[in-house]
KELOPA-330043 format. One record per residue: residue in three letters; z, x, y of N, C-alpha, C, CB in turn. Coordinates in nm, 3 decimals. Glycine has a CB too. Layout:
% residues N
+------+---------+---------+---------+---------+---------+---------+---------+---------+---------+---------+---------+---------+
: code :     n.z :     n.x :     n.y :    ca.z :    ca.x :    ca.y :     c.z :     c.x :     c.y :    cb.z :    cb.x :    cb.y :
+------+---------+---------+---------+---------+---------+---------+---------+---------+---------+---------+---------+---------+
:  ala :       Z :       X :       Y :       Z :       X :       Y :       Z :       X :       Y :       Z :       X :       Y :
...
+------+---------+---------+---------+---------+---------+---------+---------+---------+---------+---------+---------+---------+
//
This chain:
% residues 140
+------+---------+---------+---------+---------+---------+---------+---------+---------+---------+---------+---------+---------+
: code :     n.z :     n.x :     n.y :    ca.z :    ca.x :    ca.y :     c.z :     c.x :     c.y :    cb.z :    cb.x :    cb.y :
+------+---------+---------+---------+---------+---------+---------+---------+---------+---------+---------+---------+---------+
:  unk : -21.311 :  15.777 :  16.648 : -21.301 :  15.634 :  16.633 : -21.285 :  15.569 :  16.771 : -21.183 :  15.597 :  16.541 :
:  unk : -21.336 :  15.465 :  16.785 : -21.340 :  15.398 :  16.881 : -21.204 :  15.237 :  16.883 : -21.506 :  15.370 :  16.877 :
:  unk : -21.109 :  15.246 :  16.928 : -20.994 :  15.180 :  16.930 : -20.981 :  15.054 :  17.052 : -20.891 :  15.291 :  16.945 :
:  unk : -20.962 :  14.973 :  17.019 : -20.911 :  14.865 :  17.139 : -20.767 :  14.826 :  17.126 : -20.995 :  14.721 :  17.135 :
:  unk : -20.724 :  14.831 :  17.239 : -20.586 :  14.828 :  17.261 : -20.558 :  14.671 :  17.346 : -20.542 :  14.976 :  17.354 :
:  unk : -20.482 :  14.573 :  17.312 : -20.476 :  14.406 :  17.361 : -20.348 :  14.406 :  17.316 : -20.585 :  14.272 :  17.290 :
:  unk : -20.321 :  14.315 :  17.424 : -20.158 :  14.255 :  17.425 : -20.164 :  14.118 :  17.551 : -20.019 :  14.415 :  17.488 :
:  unk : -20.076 :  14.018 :  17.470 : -20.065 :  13.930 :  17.594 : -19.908 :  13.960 :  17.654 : -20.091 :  13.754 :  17.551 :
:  unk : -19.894 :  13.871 :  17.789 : -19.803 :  13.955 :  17.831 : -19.658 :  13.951 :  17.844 : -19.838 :  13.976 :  17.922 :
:  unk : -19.646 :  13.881 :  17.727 : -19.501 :  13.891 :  17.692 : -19.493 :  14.018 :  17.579 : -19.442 :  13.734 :  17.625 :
:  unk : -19.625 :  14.040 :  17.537 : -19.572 :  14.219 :  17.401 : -19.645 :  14.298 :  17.500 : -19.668 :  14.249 :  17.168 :
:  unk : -19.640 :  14.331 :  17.648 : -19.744 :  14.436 :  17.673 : -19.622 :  14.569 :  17.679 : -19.854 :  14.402 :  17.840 :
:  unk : -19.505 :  14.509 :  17.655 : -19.404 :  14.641 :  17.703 : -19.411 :  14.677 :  17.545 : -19.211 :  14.606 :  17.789 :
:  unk : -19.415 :  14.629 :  17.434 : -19.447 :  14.626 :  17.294 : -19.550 :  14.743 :  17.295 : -19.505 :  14.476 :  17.239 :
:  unk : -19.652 :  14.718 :  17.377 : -19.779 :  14.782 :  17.349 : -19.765 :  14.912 :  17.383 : -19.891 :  14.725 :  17.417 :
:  unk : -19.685 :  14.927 :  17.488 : -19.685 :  15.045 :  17.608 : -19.576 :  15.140 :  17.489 : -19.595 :  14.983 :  17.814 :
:  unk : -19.507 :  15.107 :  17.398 : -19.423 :  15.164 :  17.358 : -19.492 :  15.222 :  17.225 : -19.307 :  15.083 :  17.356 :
:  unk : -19.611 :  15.146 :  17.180 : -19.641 :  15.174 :  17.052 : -19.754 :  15.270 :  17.090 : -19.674 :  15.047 :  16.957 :
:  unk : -19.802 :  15.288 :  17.244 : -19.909 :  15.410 :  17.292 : -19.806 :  15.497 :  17.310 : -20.013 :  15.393 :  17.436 :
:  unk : -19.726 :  15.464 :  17.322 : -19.607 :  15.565 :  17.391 : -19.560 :  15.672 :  17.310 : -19.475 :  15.489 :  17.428 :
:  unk : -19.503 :  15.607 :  17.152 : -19.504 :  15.681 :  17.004 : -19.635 :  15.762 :  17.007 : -19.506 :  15.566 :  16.863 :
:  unk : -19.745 :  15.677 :  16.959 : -19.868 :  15.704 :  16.889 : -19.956 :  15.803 :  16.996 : -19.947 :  15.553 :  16.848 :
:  unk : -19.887 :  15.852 :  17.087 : -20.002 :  15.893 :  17.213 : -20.068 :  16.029 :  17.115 : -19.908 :  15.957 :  17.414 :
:  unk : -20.033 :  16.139 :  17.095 : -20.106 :  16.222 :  17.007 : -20.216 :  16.149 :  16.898 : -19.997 :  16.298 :  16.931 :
:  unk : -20.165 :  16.081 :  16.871 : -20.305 :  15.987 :  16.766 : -20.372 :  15.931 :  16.861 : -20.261 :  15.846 :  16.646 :
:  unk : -20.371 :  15.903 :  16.903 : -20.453 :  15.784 :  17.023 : -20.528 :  15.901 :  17.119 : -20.309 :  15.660 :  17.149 :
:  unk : -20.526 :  16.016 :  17.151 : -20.574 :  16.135 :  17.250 : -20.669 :  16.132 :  17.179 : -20.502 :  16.280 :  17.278 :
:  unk : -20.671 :  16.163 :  17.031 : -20.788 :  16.184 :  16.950 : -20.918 :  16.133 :  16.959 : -20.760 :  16.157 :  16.848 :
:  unk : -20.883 :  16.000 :  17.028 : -21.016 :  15.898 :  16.993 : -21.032 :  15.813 :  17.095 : -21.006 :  15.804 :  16.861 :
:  unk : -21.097 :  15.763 :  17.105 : -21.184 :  15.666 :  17.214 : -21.140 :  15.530 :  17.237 : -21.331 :  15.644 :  17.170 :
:  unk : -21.050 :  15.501 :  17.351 : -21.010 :  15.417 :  17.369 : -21.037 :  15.300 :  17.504 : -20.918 :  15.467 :  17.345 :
:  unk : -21.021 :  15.195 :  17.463 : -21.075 :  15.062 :  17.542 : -20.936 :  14.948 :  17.552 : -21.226 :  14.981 :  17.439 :
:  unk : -20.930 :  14.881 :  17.643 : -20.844 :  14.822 :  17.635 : -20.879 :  14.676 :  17.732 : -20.737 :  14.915 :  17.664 :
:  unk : -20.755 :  14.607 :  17.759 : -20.853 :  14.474 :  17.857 : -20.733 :  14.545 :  17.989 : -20.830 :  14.216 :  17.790 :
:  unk : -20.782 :  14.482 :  18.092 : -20.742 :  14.535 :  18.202 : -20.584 :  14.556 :  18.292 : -20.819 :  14.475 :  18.259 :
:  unk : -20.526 :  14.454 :  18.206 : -20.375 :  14.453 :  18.271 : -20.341 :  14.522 :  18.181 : -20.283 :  14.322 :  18.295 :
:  unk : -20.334 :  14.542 :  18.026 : -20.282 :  14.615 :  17.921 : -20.335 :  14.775 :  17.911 : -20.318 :  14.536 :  17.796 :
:  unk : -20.418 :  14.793 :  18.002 : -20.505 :  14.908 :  17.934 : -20.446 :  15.013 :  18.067 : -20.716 :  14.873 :  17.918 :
:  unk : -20.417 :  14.935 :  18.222 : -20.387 :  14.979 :  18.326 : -20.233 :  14.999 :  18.300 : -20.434 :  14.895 :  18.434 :
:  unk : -20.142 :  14.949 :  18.250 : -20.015 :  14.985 :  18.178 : -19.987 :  15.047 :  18.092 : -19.966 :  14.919 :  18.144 :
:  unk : -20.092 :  15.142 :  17.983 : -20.110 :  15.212 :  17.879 : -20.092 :  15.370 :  17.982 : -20.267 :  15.167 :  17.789 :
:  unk : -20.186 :  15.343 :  18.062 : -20.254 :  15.411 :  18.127 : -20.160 :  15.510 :  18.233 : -20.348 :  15.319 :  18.182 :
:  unk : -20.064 :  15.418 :  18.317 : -19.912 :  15.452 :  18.362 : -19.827 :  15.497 :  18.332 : -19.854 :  15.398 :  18.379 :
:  unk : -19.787 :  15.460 :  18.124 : -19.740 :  15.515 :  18.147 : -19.752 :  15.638 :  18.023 : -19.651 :  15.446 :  18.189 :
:  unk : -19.863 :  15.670 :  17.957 : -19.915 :  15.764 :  17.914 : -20.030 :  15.887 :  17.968 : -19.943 :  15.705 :  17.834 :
:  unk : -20.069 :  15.820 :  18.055 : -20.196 :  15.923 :  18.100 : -20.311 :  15.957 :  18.073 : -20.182 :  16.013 :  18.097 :
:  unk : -20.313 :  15.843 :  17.902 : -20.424 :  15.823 :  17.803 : -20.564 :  15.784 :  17.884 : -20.379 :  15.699 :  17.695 :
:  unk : -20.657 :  15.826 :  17.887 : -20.774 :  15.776 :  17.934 : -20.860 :  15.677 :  17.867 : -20.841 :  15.871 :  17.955 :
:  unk : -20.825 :  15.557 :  17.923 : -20.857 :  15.467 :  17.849 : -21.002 :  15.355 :  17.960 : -20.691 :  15.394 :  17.803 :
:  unk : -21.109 :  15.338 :  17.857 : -21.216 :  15.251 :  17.945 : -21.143 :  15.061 :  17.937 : -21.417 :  15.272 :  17.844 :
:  unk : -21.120 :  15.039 :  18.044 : -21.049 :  14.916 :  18.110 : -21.172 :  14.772 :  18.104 : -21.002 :  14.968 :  18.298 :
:  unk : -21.161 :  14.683 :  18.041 : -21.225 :  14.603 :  18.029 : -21.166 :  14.476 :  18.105 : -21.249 :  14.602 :  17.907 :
:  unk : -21.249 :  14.351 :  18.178 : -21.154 :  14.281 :  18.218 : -21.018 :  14.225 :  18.160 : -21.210 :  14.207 :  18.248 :
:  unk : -20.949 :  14.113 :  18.244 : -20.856 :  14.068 :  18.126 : -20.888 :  14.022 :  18.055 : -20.773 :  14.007 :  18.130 :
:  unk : -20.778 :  13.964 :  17.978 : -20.790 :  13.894 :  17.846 : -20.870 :  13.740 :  17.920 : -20.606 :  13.871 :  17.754 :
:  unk : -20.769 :  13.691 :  18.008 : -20.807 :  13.540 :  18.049 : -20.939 :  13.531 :  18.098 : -20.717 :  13.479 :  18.161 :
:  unk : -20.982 :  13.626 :  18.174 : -21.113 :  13.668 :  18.246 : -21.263 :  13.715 :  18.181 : -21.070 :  13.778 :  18.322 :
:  unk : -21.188 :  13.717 :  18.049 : -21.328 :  13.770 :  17.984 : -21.346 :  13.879 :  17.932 : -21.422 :  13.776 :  18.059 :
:  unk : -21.201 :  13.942 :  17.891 : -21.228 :  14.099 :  17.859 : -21.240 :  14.087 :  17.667 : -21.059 :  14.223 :  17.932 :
:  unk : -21.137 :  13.988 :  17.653 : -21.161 :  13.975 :  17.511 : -21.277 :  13.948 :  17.449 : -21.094 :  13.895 :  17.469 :
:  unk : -21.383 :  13.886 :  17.586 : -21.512 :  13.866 :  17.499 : -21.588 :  13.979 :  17.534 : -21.597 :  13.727 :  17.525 :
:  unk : -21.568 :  14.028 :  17.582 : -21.628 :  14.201 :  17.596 : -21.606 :  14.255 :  17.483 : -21.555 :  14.308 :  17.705 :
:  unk : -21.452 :  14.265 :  17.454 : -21.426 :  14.357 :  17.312 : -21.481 :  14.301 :  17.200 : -21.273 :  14.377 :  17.272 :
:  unk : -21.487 :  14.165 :  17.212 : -21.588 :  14.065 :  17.098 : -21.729 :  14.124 :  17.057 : -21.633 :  13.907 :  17.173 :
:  unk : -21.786 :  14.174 :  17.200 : -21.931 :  14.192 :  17.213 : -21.916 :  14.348 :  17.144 : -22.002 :  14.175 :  17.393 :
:  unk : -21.847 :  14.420 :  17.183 : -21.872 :  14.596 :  17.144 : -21.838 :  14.575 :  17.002 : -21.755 :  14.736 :  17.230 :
:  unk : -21.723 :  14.525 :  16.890 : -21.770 :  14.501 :  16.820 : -21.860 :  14.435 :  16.704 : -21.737 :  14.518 :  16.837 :
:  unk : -21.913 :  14.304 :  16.783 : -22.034 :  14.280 :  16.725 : -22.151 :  14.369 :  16.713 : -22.071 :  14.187 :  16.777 :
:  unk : -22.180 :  14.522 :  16.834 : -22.276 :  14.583 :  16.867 : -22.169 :  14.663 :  16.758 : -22.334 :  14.615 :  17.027 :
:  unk : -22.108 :  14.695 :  16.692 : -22.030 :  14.793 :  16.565 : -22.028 :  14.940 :  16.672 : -22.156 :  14.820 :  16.368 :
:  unk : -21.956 :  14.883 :  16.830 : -21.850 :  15.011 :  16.896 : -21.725 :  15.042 :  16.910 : -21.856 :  15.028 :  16.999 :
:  unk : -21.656 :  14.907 :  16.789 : -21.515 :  14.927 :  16.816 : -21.471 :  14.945 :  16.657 : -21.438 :  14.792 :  16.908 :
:  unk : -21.408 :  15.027 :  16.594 : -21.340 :  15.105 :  16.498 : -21.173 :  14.998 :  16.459 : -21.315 :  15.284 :  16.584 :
:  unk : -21.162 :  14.996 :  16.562 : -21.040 :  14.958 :  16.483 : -20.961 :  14.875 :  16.618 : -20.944 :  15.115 :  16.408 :
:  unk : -20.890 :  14.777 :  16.588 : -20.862 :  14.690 :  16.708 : -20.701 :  14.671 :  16.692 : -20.954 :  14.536 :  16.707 :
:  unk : -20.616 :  14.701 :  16.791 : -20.466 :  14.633 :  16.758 : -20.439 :  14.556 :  16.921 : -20.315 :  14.783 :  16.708 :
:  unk : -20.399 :  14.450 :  16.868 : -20.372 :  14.339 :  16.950 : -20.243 :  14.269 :  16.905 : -20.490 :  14.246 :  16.949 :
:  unk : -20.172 :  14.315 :  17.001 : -20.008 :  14.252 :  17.017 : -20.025 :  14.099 :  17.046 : -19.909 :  14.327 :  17.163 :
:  unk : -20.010 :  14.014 :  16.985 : -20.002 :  13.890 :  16.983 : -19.906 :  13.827 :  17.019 : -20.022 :  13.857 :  16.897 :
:  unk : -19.864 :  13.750 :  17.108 : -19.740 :  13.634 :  17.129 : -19.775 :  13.518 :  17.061 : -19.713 :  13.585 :  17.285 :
:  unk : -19.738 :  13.534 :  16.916 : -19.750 :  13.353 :  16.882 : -19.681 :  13.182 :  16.875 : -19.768 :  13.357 :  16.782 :
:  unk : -19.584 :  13.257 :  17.042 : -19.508 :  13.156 :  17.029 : -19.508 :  13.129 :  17.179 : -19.375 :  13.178 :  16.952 :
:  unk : -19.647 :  13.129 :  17.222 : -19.661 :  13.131 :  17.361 : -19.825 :  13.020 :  17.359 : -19.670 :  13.324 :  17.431 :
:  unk : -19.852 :  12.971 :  17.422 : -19.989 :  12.899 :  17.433 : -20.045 :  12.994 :  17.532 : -19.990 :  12.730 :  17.485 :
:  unk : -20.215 :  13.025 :  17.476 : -20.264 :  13.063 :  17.583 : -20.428 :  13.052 :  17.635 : -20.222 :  13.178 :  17.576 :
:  unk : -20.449 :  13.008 :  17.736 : -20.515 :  12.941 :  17.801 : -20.682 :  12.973 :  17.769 : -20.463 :  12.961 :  17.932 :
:  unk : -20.666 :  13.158 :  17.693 : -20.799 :  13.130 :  17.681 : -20.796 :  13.140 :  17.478 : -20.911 :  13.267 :  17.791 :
:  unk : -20.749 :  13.077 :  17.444 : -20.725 :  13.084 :  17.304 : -20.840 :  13.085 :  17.186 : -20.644 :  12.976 :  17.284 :
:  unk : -20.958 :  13.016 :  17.233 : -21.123 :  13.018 :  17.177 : -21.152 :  13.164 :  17.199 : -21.248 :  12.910 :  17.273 :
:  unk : -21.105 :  13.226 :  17.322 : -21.146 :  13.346 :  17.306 : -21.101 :  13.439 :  17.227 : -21.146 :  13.389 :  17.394 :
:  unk : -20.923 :  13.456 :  17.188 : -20.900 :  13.507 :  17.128 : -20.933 :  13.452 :  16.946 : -20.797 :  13.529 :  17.190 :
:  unk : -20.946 :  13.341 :  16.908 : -20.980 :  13.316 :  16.769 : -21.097 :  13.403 :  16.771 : -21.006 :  13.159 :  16.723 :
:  unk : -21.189 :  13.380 :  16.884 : -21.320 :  13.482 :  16.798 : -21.352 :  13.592 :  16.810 : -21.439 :  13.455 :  16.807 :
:  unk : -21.264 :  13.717 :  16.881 : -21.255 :  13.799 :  16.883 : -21.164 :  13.830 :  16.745 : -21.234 :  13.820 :  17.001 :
:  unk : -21.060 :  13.749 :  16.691 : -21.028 :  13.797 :  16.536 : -21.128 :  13.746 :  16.432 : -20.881 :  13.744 :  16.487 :
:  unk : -21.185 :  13.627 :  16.490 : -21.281 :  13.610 :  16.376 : -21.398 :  13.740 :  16.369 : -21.360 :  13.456 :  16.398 :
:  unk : -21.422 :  13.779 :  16.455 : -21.543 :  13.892 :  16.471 : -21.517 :  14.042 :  16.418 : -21.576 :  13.911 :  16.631 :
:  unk : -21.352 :  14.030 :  16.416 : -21.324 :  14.131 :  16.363 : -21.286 :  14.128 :  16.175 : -21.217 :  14.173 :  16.458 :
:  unk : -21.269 :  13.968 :  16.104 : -21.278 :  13.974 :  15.999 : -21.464 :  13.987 :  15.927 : -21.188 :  13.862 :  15.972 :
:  unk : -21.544 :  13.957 :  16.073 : -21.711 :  13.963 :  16.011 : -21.777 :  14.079 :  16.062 : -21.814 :  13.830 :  16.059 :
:  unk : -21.700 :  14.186 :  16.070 : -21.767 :  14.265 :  16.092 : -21.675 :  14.373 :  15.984 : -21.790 :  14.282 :  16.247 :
:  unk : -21.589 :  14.353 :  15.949 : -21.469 :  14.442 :  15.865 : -21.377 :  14.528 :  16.001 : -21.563 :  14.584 :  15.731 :
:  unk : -21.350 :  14.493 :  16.097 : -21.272 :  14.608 :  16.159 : -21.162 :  14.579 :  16.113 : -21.268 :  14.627 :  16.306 :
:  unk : -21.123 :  14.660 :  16.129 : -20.894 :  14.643 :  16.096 : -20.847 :  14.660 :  16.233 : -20.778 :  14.816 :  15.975 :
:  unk : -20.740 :  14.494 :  16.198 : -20.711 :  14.467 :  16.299 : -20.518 :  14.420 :  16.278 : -20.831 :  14.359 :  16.347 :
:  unk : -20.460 :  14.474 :  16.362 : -20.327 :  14.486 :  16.381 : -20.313 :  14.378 :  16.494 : -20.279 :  14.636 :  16.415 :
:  unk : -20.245 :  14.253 :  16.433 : -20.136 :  14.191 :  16.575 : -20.011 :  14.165 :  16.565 : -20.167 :  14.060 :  16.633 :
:  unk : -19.924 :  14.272 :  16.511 : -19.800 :  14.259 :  16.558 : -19.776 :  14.437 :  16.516 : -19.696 :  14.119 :  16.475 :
:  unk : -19.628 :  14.440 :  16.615 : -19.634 :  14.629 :  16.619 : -19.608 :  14.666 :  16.479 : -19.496 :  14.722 :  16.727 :
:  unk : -19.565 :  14.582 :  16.337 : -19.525 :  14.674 :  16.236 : -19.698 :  14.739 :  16.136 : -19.394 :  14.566 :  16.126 :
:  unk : -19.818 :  14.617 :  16.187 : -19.876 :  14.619 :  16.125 : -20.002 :  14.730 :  16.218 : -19.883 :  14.481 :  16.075 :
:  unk : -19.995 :  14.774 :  16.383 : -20.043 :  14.839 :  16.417 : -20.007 :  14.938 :  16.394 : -20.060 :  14.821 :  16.489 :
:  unk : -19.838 :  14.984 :  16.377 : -19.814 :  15.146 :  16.350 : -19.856 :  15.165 :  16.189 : -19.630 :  15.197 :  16.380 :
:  unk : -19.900 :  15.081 :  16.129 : -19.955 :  15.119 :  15.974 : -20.121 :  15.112 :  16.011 : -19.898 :  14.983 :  15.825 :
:  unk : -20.155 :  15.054 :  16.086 : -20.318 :  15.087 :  16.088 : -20.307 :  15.262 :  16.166 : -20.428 :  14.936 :  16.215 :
:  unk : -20.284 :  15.268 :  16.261 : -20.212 :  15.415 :  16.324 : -20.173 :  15.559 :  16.252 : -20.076 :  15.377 :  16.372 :
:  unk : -20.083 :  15.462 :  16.134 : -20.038 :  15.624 :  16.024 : -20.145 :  15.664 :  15.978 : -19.937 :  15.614 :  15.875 :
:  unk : -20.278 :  15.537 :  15.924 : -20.381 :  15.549 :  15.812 : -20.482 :  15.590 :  15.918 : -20.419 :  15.405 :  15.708 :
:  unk : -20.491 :  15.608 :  16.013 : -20.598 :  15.636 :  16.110 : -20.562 :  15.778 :  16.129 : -20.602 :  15.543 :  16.249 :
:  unk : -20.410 :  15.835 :  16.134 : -20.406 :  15.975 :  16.158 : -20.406 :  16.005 :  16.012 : -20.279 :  16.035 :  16.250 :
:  unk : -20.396 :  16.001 :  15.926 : -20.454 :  16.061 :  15.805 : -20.571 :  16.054 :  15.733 : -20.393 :  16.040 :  15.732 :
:  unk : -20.648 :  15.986 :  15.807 : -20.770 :  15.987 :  15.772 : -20.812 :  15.838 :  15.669 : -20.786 :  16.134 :  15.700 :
:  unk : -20.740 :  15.766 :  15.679 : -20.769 :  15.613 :  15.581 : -20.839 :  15.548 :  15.646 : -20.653 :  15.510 :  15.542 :
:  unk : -20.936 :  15.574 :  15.751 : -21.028 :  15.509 :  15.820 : -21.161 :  15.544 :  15.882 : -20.970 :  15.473 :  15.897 :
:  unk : -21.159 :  15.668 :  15.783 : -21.313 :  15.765 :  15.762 : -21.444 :  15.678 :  15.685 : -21.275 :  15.920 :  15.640 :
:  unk : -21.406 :  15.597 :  15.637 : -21.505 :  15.501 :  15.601 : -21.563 :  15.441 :  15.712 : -21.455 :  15.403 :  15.519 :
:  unk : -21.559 :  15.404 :  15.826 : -21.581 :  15.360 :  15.927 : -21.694 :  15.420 :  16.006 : -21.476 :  15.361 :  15.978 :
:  unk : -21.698 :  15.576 :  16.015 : -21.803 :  15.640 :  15.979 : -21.955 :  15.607 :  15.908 : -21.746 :  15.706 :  15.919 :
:  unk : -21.885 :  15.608 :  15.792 : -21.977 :  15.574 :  15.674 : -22.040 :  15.468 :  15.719 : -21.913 :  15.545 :  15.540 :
:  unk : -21.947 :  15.311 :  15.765 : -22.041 :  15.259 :  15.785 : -22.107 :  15.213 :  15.928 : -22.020 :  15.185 :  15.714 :
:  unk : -22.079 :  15.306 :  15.995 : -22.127 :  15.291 :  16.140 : -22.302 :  15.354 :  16.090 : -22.012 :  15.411 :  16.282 :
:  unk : -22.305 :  15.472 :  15.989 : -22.402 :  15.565 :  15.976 : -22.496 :  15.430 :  15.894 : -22.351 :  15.731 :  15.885 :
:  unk : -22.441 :  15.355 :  15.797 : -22.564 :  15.279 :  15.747 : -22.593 :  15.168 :  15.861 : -22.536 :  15.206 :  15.590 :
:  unk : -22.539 :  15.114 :  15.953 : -22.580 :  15.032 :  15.996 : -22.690 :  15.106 :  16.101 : -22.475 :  14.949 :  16.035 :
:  unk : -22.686 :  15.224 :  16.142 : -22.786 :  15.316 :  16.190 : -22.914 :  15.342 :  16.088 : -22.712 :  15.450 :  16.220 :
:  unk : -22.872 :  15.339 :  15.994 : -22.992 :  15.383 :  15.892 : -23.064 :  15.255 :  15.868 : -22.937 :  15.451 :  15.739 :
:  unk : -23.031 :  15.086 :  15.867 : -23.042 :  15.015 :  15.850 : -23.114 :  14.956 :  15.997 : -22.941 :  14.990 :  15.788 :
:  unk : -23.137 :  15.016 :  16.102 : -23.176 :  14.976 :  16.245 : -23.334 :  15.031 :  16.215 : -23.074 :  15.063 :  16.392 :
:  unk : -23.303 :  15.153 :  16.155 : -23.408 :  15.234 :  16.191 : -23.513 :  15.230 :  16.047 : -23.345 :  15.392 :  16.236 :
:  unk : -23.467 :  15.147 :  15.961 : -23.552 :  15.130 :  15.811 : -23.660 :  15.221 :  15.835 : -23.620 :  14.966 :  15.767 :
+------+---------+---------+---------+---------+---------+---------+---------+---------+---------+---------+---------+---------+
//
């Protein structure tokens, strides 16, 4: 599975703690992150993670773009919603993209360590499935 890892930066110590738990689940699979969050994952796990810009800079519309192209599996993004933030269009449509495309998406830590349990037990093998029809569906 292919995972994106986002946090703004009042939950990035949030984030660092929930790679920190989850690092054996997270080794498993393919991970992306935006660049201040992904470089702090990265410190202090060792996880090899592909670094996308920041959030403010344009990384969220990167992660927008990989899963519109159906390369991102599953997305958790630590949210501050009691913070304004500057690029905020970007983040609505990076969750909107993730309710139109079906990814599961976690923004706060109780609801990422439950996308996490169901990802190490396998509750997200469908994802597969439909990565394979949208391949079968390219190639009619």
């Amino acid at each position: 599975m292919n995972i994106a890892l986002i946090a703004h930066d009042k939950k990035k110590d949030d984030i660092v703690k929930l790679a920190t738990a989850y690092k054996d689940v997270l080794a498993k699979h393919r991970l992306f992150a935006t660049g201040t969050t992904g470089g702090r994952i990265i410190d202090a796990t060792g996880l090899d993670i592909h670094r996308f810009k920041s959030g403010p800079l344009g990384g969220d519309q990167q992660i927008g773009a990989y899963i519109s192209d159906n390369k991102i599996d599953m997305v958790c993004f630590i949210r501050d919603p009691l913070t304004p933030q500057a690029h905020e269009p970007d983040i609505s449509a990076l969750l909107r993209l993730c309710d139109v495309y079906e990814i599961p998406l976690a923004t706060n830590m109780s609801s990422a360590e439950m996308l996490l349990r169901g990802l190490d037990a396998g509750f997200l093998d469908w994802r597969n499935v439909a990565k394979e029809s949208d391949r079968d569906e390219l190639n009619f």
